[in-house]
C-alpha positions as CSV (number, residue, x, y, z in Angstrom):
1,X,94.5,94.6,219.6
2,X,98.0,95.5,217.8
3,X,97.8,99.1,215.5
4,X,99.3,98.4,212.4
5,X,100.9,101.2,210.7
6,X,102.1,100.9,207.2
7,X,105.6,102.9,206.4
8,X,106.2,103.8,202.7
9,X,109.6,102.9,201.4
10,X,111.5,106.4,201.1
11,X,113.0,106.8,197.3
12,X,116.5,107.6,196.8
13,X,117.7,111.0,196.7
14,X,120.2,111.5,194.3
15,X,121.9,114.9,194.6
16,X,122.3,116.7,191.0
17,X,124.5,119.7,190.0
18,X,125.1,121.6,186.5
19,X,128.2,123.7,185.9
20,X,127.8,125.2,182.4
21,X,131.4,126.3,180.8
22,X,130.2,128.2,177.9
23,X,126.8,129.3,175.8
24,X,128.1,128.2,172.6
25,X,125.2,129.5,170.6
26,X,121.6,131.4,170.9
27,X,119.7,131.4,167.9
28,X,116.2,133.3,168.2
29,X,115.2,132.2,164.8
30,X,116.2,128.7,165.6
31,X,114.2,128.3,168.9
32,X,117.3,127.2,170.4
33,X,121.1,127.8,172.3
34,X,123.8,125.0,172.8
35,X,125.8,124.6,176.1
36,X,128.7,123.1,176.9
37,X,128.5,122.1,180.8
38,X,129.6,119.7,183.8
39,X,126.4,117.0,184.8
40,X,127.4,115.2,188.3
41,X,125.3,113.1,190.7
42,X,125.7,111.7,194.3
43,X,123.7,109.5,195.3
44,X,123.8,106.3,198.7
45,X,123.3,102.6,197.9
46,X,123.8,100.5,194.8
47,X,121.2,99.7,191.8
48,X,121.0,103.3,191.0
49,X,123.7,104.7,187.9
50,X,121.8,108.8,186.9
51,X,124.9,109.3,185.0
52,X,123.4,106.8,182.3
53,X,120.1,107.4,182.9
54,X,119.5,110.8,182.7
55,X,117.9,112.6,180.1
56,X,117.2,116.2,178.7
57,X,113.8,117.4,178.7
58,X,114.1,120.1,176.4
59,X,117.0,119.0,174.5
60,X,120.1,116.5,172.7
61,X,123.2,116.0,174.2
62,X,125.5,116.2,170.6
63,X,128.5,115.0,172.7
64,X,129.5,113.2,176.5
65,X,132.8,113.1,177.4
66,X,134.4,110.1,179.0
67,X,133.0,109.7,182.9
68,X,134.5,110.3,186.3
69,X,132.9,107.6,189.0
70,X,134.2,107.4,192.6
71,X,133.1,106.2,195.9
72,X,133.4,107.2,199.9
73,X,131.8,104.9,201.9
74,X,128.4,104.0,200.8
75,X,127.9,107.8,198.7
76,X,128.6,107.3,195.0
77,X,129.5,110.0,193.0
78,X,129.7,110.1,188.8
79,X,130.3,113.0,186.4
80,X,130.7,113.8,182.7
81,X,131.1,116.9,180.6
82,X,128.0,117.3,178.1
83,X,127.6,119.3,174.8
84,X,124.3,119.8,174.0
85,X,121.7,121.4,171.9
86,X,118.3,122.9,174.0
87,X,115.1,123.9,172.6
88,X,113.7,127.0,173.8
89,X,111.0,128.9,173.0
90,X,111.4,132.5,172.9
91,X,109.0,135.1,174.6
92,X,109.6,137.8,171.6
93,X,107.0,140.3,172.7
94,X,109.6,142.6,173.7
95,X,111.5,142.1,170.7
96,X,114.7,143.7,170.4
97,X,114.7,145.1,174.1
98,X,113.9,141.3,175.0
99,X,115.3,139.3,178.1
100,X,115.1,135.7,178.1
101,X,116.0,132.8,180.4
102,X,118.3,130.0,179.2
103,X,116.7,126.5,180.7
104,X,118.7,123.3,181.0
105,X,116.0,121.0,182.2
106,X,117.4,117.3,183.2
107,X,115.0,114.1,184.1
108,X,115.7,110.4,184.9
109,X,114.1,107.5,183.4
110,X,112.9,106.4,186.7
111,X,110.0,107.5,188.3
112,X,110.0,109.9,191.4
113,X,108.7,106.6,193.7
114,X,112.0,105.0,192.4
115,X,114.3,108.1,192.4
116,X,114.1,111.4,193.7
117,X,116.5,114.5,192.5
118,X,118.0,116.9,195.2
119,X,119.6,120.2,193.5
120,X,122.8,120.6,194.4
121,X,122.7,124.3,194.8
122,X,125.5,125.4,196.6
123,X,128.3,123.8,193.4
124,X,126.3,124.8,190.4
125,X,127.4,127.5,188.7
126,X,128.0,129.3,185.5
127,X,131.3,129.9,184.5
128,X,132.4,133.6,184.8
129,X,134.3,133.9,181.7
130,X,130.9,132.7,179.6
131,X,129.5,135.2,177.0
132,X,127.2,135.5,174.7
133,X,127.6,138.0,172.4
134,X,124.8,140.6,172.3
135,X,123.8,139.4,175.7
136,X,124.3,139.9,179.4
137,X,124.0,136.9,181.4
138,X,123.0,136.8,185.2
139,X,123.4,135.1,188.2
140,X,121.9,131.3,187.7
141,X,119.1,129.7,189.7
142,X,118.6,125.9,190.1
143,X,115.6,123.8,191.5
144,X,113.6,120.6,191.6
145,X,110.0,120.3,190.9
146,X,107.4,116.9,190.1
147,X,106.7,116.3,186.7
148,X,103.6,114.5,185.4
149,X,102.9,112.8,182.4
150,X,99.3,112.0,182.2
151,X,99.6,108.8,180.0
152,X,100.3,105.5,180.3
153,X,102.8,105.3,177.5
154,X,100.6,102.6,175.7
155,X,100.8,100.3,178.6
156,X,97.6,98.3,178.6
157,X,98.3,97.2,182.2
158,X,97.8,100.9,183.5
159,X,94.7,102.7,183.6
160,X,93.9,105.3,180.5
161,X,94.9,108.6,182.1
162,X,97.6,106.8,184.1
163,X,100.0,109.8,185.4
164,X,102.9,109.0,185.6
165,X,105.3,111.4,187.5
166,X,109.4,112.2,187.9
167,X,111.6,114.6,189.6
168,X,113.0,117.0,187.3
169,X,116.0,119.1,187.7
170,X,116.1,122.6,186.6
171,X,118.9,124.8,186.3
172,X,118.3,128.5,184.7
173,X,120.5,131.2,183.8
174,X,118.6,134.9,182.9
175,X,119.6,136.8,180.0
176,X,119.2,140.6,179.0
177,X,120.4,143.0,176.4
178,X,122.4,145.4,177.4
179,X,121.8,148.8,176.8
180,X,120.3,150.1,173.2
181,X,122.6,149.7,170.9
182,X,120.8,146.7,169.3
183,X,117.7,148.5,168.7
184,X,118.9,151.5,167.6
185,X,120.9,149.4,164.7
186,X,118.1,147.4,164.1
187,X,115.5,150.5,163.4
188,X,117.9,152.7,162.0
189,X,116.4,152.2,158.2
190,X,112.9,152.7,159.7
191,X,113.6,155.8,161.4
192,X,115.6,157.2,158.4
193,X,112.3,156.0,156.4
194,X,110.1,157.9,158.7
195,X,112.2,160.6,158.4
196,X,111.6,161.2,154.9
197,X,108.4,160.9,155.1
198,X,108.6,164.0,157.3
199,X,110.9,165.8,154.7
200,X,107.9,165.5,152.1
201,X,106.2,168.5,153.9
202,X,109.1,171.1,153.1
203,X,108.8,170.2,149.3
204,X,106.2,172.0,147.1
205,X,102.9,169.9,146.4
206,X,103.6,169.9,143.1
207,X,106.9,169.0,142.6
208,X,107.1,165.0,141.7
209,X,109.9,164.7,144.5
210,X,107.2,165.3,147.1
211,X,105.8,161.7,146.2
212,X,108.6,159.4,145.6
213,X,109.9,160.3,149.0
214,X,107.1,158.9,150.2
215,X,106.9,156.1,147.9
216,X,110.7,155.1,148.8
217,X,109.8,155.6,152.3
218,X,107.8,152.9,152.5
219,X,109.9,151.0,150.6
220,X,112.4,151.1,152.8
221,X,110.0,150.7,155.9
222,X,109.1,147.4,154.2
223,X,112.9,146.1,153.3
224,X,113.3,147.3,157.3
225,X,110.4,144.7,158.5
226,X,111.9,141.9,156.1
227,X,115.4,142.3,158.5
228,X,113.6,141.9,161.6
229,X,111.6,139.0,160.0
230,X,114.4,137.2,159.5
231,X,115.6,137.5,163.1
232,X,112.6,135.4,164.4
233,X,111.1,132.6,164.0
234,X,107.6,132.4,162.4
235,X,105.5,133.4,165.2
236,X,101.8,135.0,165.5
237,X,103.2,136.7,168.6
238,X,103.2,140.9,167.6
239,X,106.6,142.1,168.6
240,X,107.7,145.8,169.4
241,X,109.7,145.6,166.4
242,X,106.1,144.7,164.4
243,X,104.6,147.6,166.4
244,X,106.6,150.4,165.2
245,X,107.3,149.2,161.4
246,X,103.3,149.3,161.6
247,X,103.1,152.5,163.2
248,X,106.1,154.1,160.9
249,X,103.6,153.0,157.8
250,X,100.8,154.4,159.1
251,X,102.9,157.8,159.1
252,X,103.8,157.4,156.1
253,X,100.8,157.1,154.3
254,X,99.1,159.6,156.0
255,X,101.8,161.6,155.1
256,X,101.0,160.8,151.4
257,X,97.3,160.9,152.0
258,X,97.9,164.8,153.4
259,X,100.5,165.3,150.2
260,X,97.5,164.3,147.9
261,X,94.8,166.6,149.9
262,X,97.6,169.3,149.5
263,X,98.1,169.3,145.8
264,X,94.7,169.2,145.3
265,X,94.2,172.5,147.3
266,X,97.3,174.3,144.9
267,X,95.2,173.1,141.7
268,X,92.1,174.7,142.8
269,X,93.6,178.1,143.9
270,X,94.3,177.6,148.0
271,X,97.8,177.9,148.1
272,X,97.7,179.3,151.4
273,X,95.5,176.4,152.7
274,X,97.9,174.3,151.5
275,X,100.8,175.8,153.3
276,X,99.2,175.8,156.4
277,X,97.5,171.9,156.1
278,X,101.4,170.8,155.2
279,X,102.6,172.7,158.3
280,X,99.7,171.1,160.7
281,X,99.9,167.7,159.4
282,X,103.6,168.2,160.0
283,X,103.1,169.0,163.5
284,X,100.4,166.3,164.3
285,X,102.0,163.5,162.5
286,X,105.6,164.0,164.0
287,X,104.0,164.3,167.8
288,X,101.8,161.4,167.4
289,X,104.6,159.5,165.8
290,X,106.9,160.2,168.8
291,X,104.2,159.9,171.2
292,X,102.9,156.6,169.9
293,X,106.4,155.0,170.2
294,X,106.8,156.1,173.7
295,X,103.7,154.5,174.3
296,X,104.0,151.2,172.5
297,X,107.8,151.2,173.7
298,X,106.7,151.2,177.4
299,X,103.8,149.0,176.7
300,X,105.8,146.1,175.5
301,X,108.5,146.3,177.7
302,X,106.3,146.7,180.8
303,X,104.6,143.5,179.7
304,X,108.3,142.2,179.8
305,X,109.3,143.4,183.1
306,X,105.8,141.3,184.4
307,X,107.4,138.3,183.2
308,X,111.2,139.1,184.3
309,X,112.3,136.8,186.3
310,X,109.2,135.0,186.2
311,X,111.1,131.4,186.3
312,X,109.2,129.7,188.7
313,X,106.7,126.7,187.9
314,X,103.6,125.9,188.6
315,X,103.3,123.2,191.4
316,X,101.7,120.3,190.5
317,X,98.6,119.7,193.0
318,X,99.4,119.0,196.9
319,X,102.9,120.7,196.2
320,X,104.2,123.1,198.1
321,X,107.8,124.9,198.5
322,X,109.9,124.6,201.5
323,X,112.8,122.3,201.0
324,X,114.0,120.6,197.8
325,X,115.9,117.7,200.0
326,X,113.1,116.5,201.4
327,X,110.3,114.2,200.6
328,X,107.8,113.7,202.6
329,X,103.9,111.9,203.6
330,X,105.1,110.6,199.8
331,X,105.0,113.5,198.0
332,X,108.0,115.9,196.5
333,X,108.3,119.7,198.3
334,X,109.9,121.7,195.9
335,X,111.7,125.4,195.9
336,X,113.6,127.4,194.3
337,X,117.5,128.3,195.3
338,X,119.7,130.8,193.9
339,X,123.3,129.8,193.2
């Protein structure tokens, strides 16, 4: 009896690399950044041509510039430069002591059983002279993982459910704040705000300045939230920034609330009562208000630094990480390489 063993047609690898020139533009409330960047492929045999293929995941390419083929031997090689516009969706939690990762996500239109994408780690970079003001930009990673699309794209010849799956090419670039100087512009007007609130307890309860300090601290607590608001998208996501305007008004109507129990103790005789419920609420309101914003501060920011450098992807089922080149038993082993 002969043993007939049945060999599945490896897919072509094509090797892919990213070198990004410049961030041209983040935009938080937008949901978005543009980047100007190199795209090149190598790939062995003919019937394959990524450079006209490919596509962006998460974005539109605005521009291409004109491309760059050669050949050596049987490798083939193909490059352009690409302007593009990415959508990204912003983790604002931390919000403005956020860090973010930029993702330029890149996939063919074949399938992985027709084409497979290797990450040419070692030549993509970012460009040392990028910047992005208001924003520190690390050291770039780059990978390759499976993609699935459970859907048959309307193909009556498929199954319902049909998943369809491709190599995808990822290239990410961390970004972080640096320093405090950001925050401290940004809640400037609330801590002034706050701060008058404060200043209420060294007036008398019954002169009328007492109460529009107050009054015009919230105010300004309010114009302060409207600044940040317009900073971000519309999200249901509570932000740091949300945390402490709701914490600074809080303060301040308490402060009024204690004002009011004040004024009431002069008109009925307690002046001395009322001296000493000014000087506790004082006392209580400031420690708590510093307190609480150490707190909440730390809170959001440690949920942040869970998720720093979180910029790795769930496998799909029977993946697993080791090498990115290879593909093996007809399956796609992913990993992750820093550039």
């Amino acid at each position: 009896m002969l043993a007939i063993t049945a060999v599945t047609a490896e897919p072509p690898v094509v090797t892919v690399g990213i070198y990004v020139h410049q961030i041209n533009a983040v935009s938080l409330h937008d949901n978005s950044f543009a980047a100007d960047f190199n795209v090149w492929f190598r790939w062995k045999g003919d019937g394959l041509n990524p450079l006209e293929s490919f596509e962006l995941c998460n974005g539109k390419i605005d521009s291409r510039g004109q491309a760059i083929r050669s050949s050596v031997g049987d490798e083939h090689y193909a490059t352009c430069r690409v302007i593009a516009t990415f959508t990204q969706f912003w983790d604002l939690s931390a919000f403005p002591l956020d860090d973010h990762t930029l993702e330029l996500a890149i996939e063919d239109q074949l399938e992985d059983h027709k084409l497979c994408y290797a990450s040419d780690a070692e030549n993509s970079a970012l460009n040392p002279n990028a910047t992005v003001p208001g924003w520190t930009l690390g050291t770039p990673i780059s990978a390759v993982r499976k993609n699935l699309y459970c859907t048959n794209y309307g193909d009556t010849s498929l199954p319902t459910g049909h998943a369809s799956s491709y190599s995808r090419f990822i290239f990410q670039i961390p970004m972080t704040r640096p320093g405090y100087g950001y925050c401290l512009k940004l809640f400037l007007g609330l801590f002034a705000a706050t701060l008058l609130a404060f200043a209420m307890f060294f007036l008398k309860p019954t002169d009328d300045a007492r109460f529009s300090l107050g009054v015009g601290a919230i105010f300004a607590t309010v114009a302060s939230e409207y600044i940040v608001a317009a900073c971000l998208p519309a999200t249901n996501v509570l932000t740091l920034a949300d945390a402490l305007h709701m914490l600074a008004l809080a303060t301040i109507c308490l402060a009024i609330i204690g004002s009011i129990v004040s004024l009431a103790l002069v008109r009925i005789g307690r002046e001395r009562i009322s001296v000493r419920v000014d000087r506790s609420l004082f006392v209580i309101l400031l420690v708590t208000f510093a307190i609480s914003s150490v707190v909440l501060t730390r809170h959001f920011c440690g949920t942040k630094q869970s998720t720093a450098g979180s910029v790795t992807y769930p496998s799909p089922q029977g993946l697993s990480g080791s090498a990115i080149q290879e593909h093996r038993h007809g399956r796609w082993h992913c990993s992750f390489h820093t550039v």
